[in-house]
N, C-alpha and C positions, 0 to 999 in steps of 0.2 A: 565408454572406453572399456579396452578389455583389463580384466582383473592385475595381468603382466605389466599393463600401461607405467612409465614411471608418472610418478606426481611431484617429484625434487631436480629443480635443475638451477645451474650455474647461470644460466639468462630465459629468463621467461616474457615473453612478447607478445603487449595484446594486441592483434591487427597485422593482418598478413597483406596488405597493402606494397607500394614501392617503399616504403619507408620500414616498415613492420619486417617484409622477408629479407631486404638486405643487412638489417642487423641480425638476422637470425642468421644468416649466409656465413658473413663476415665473425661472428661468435664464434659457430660452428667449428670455421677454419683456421682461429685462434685455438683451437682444442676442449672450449667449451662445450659442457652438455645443454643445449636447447630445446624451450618447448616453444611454439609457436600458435597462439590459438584466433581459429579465425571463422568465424558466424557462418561466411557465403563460399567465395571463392578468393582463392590467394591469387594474389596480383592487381586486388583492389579496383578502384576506380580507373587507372591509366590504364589497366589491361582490359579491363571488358566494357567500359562507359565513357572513356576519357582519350587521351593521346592517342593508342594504337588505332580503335575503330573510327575515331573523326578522320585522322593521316589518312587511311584508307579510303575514306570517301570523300575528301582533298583531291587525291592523287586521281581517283575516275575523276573529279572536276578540271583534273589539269588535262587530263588527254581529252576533255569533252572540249575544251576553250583550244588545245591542238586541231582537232577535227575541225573546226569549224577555222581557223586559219592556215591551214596548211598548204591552200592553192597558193598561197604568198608565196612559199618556197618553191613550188613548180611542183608538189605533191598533191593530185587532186581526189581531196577525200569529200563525202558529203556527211554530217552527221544526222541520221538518219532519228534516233530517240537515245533516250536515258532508260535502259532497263534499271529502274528499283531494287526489284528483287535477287537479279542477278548481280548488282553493285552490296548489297546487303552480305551475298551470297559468298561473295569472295573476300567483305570486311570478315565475317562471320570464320571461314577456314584460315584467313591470318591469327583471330583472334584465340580459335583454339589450338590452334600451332605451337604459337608462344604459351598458354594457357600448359598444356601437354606436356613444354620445354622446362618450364618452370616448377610441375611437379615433379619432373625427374632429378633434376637439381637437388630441390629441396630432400626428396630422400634420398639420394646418392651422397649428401651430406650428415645421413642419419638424423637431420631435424624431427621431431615430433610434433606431427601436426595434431593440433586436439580442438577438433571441428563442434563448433557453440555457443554460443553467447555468453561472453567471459564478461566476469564483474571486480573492482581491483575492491576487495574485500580485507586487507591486513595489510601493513607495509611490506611484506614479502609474501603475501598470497594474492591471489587470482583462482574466484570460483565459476565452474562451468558447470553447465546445466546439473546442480548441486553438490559436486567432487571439486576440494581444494588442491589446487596447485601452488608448492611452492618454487619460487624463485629467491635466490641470493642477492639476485639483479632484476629489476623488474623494468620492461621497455615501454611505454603507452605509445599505441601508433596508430588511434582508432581512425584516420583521414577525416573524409570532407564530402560535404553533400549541396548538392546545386539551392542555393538559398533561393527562395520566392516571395519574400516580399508581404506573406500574407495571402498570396493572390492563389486563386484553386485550383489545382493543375488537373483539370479532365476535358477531354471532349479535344476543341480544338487548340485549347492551351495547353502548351506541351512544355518541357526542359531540353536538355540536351541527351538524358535518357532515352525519353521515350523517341526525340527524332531518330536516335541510330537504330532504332528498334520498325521507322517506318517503312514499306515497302511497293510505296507512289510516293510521285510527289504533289506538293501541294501548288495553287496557279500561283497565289499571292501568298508571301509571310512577314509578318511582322517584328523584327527581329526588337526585343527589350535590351537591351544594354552595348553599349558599344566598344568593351572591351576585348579580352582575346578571344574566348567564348564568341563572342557576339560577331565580332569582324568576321571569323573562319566559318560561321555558319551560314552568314550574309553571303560571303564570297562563294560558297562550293554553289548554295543554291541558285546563287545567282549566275554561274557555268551551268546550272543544270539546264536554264530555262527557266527560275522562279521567277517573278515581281516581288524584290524587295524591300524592306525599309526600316531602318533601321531607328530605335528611337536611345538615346544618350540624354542625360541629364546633364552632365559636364560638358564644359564649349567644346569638346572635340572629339573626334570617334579617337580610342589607344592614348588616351588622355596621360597615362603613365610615359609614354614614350616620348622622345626628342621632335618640337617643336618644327624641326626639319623634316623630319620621317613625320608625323602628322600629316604636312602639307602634301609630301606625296601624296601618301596614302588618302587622303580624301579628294586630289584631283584624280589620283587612277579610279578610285570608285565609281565619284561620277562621271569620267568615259563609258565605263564598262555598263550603266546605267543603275547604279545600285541609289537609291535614296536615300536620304539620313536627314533626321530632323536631330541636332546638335544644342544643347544650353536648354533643355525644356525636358522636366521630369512628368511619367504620367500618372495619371491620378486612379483610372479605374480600369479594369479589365474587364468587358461582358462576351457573352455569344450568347448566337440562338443555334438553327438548325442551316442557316444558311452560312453566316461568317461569325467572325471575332471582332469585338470593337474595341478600340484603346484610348479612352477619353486624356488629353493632356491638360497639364499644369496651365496652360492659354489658351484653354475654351477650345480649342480646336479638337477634332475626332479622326481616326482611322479605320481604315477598315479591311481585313484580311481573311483568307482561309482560316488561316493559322496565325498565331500569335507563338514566340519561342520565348522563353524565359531565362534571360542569358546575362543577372546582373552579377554574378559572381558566387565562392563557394563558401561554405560556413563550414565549422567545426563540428564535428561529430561527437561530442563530450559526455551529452546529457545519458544519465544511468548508467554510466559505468562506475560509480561510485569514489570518482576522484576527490572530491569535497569532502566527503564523509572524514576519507583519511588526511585529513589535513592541506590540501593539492591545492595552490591559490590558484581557479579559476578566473579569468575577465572577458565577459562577452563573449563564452562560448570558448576561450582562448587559455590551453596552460601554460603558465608564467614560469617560466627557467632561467638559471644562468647562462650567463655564454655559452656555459658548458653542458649544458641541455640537462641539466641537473635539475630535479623540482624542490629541492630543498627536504626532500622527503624521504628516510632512510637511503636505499640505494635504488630510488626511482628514477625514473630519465624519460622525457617525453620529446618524441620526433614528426619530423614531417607537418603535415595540414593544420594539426591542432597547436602548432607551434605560431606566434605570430610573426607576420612576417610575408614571403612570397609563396605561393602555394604550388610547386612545382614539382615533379615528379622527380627530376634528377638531385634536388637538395634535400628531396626524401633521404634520395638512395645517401647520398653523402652523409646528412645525420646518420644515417642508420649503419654507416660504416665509423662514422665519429666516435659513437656510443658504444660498437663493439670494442674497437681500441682504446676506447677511453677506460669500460670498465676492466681492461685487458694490462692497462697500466703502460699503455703505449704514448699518452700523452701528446695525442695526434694535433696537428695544424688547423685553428679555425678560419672556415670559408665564410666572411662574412656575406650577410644577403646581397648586399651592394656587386659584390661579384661573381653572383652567380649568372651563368649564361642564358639567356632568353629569348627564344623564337616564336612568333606566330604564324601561323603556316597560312595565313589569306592569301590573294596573289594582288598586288604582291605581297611575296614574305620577309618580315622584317626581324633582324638580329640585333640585341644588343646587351652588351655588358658592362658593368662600371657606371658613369655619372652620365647624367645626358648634362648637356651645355647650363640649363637653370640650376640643376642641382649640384652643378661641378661650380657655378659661380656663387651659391648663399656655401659650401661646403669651402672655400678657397678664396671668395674673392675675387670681381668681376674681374680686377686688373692682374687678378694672380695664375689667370689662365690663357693658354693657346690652344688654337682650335684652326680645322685644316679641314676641309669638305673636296671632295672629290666626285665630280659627275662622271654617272655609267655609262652616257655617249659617249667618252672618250674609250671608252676599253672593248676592245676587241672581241670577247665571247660574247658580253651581252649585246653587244649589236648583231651577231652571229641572232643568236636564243630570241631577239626582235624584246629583248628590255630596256626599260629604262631604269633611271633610279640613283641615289647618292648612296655614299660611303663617308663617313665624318669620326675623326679621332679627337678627342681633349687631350690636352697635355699640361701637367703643370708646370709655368715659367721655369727654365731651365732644370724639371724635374721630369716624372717618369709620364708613360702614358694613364689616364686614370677614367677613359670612358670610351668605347669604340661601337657605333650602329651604326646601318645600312637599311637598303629597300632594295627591293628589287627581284626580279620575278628567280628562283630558287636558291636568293642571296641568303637563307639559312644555314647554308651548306659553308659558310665564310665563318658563322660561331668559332670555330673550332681554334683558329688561330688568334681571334679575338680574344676570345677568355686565356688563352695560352700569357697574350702580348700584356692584357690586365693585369691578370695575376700572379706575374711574374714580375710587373712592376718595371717593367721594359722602357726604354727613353726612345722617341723616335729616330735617334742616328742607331741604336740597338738592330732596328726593326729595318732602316732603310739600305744597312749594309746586306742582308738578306736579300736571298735570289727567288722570285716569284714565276712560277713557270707561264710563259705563254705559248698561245693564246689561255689562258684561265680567266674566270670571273677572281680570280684570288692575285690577281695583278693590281686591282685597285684598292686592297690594303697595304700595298708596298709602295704605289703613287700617292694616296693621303700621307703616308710617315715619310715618305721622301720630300713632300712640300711643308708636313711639320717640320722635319729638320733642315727647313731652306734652303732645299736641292730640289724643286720639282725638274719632273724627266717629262711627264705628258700634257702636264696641269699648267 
């Protein structure tokens, strides 16, 4: 850094991640002085490894799965291939778009970025490649890294890295874990023309989601012809020069191109020197109050290394908590339970609040109403040739407390869901409300219109 650099600020932030820069954002614009320090590139994981470039190559799988049905509608296209390189090519100009958008920000807010591998060395310092920093406020917001298991990621066993990084595709792949990750990697490739399979330990592929949405989502797969071997964990991972083998928990073997390592993300913790100062670590995990406090002078840790859901937008949210918290704003907590959650497979599934199991050990089998609504009945998605539910919980003459759906770009429905949650809405709230049609956004007004025992389509 140069000599002029300051080294004293009002909130100092290790990890320029989605969690890391929007507490530096939201400091800034509270009138704090910020430093921001960050090893690689700010925007972390979601921006160059994670949400933006997987959306990206989702979205060519969604026009690839259009091409190839389109003579349905009376439009006759043929899908001729998958350019690679050129689907690469145009994740790759989205991703330094936003990359570009977000340094501009960052210093049109006079943030100080101070680029290096920072160490939290004193209750209010942070050392970077040898020069103390101090902060008043210190933020931890180092993210999250694709966990493996042990297994050795070279050759043809890959993560979700290195796939966004490839530029062919593979005949056959193996998909390891069956959750978001793993569903949204299954699906694109298997729009591209892969041979998939997916392998899950737990009885079901999105094992976290509602028992209803499961079902779908494992008959649309196997339409689409995706594989899935469900309730069987695997034991080894080999290749040679030809394929990838994945030996299971029941003797059985696989065999692939490629092999994706897609069981989930771990903590990025280790040597930053959180323990030394006091910082209770577990499993990789820093331990806070509600109030994302570590117990530790005026330390605070967000986002990934928080436990919890690991999610880009409850980054951003801590990282806005923490500004206003140390800002003496005494902001509103979003518990994880409602925060809004998509996966972009096709179909894509939304959901916020309880699913039906967790809404009955949370309440009480007999303390809940629940209202499901099929997407053949609604109008756009018959249009868009979807299928798929929509289902609200409500608690016995109380508010709404759980809302997911399926169905082919039924993500774009969040928006009113987390609204209806979190706002603690009653379904006669919800049912008075005017849902435009034809929309997909008609069938959150016919579930709360049949929770509050008025269905109109249902």
């Amino acid at each position: 850094m140069a000599e002029s650099a300051t080294t004293e600020f009002d909130v100092l932030v290790l990890g320029g991640g989605s969690a890391g820069y929007s507490a530096a954002l939201r400091s800034a614009q509270l009138g704090m002085k910020v430093g921001l320090v960050e090893r690689s590139k700010l925007g972390g994981t979601c921006l160059h490894t994670g949400c933006i470039p997987t959306k990206a190559y989702l979205h060519s799988a969604e026009l690839a799965d259009e091409a190839r049905t389109s003579s349905k509608y009376g439009v006759n296209t043929t899908l001729d291939s998958i350019d690679m390189a050129t689907v690469k090519k145009n994740k790759d100009g989205i991703v330094q778009g936003k990359f570009r958008g977000l340094s501009g920000l960052i210093k049109m807010r006079k943030i100080e970025v101070i680029e290096g591998e920072g160490k939290l060395t004193g209750p209010d310092t942070v050392t970077v490649d040898g020069t103390e920093y101090k902060g008043k406020n210190i933020v931890l917001a180092t993210g999250s890294k694709t966990k493996t298991m042990g297994i050795d990621i070279t050759g043809r066993v890959i993560t979700s890295t290195e796939a966004l990084e490839m530029d062919y595709l593979p005949e056959s792949a193996i998909v390891l874990g069956g959750g978001v990750i793993g569903v949204e990697f299954a699906s694109m490739w298997n729009s591209f023309g892969v041979d998939v399979t997916v392998v899950e330990g737990l009885p079901s592929l999105v094992p976290n989601e509602d028992p209803a949405i499961i079902k779908v989502l494992e008959r649309e797969f196997k339409k689409k012809g995706i594989k899935s071997k469900t309730g069987v964990f695997f034991e080894e991972v080999t290749q040679d020069d030809e394929k990838a083998t994945v030996k299971l928990a029941d003797g059985t073997s696989l065999e692939a191109e490629l092999v994706l390592v897609a069981v989930g993300r771990a903590p990025v913790t280790e040597g930053f020197g959180y323990e030394e100062q006091g910082i209770e670590v577990d499993r990789g995990f820093v331990i806070t109050n509600e109030r994302l406090h570590t117990g530790v002078g005026n330390i605070y840790a967000i986002g990934d290394i928080v436990p919890g859901v690991q999610l880009a937008h409850r980054g951003y949210q801590h990282g806005i908590f923490v500004a206003e918290e140390i800002a003496g704003q005494n902001p509103i907590i979003v518990e994880d339970i409602n925060i809004p959650k998509v996966t972009f497979c096709e179909p894509q599934i939304m959901s916020v609040g309880y699913s039906q199991p967790k809404a009955e050990e949370k309440f009480g089998k007999d303390s809940i109403e629940v209202s499901e609504y099929n997407l053949a009945g609604n109008g756009k998605s018959s249009i868009l040739g979807t299928g798929g539910i929509v289902k609200m919980i409500r608690v016995k003459e109380g508010p709404i407390v759980g809302v997911t759906g399926i169905g082919g770009r039924f993500g774009e429905q969040i928006g009113e869901a987390q609204l209806i949650v979190n706002w603690e809405a009653y379904p006669e709230d919800v049912a008075h409300l005017v849902h435009a049609h034809p929309t997909q956004n008609e069938s959150l007004g016919e579930v709360a219109l049949a929770l509050a025992g008025k269905p109109l389509h249902g």
